[in-house]
N, C-alpha and C positions, 0 to 999 in steps of 0.2 A: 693170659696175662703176657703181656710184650716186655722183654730186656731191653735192658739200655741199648744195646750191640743191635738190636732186631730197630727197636725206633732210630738209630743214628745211621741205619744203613737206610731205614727207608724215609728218612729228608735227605739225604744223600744223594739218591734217587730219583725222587720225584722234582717236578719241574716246576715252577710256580710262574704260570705266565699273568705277568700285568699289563694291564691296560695303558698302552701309553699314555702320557700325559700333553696337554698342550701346552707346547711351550709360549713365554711368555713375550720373546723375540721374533716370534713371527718364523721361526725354523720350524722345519719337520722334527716330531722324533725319531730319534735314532735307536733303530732294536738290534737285539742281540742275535747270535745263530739261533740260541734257544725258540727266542720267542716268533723267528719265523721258520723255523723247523713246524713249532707246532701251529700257524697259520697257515702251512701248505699242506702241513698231517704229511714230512718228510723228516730222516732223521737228522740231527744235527750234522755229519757228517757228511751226507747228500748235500746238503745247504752248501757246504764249505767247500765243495766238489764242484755245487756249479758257480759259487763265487771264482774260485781260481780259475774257471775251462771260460769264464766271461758271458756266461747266461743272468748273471744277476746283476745289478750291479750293486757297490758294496763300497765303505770308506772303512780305510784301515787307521786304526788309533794303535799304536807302536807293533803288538804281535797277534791284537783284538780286528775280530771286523764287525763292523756296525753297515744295518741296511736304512736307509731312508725310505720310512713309512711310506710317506706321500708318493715318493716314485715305484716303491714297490706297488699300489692300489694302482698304480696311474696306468703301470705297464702292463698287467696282469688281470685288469679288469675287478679287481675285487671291490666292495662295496664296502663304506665304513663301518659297516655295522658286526661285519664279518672279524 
């Protein structure tokens, strides 16, 4: 049987990556560290390590970075199904 403490550490925890959505403007969407942490199966922190060293590139929304999907598959070779 899981406590409350035991279940609220672990959605705490775990990640919930979603499928980006198409936007309806005609932009790319924009992901989170998270969610391309775990499309390179890197941690969040690596991610953010090589946004600042300028391996990635990356749009800052005030103290957030956001990656552009479409440039991240473009540069990187990944397929959209990935």
């Amino acid at each position: 049987m899981v406590n409350y403490a035991q279940e609220k550490s672990q959605r705490r925890h775990s990640t919930v990556i979603k499928k980006p959505r198409k936007s309806r403007t005609g932009l790319s969407p924009l992901l989170t560290v998270d969610e391309v942490a775990a499309l390179f199966n890197y941690s969040p922190r690596t991610i953010r390590r090589m946004a600042n060293r300028g391996k990635i590139p990356f749009i800052r929304i005030g103290a957030q970075l956001r990656f552009d999907s479409h440039e991240l598959r473009r540069r990187f070779g990944l397929s959209k199904e990935e």
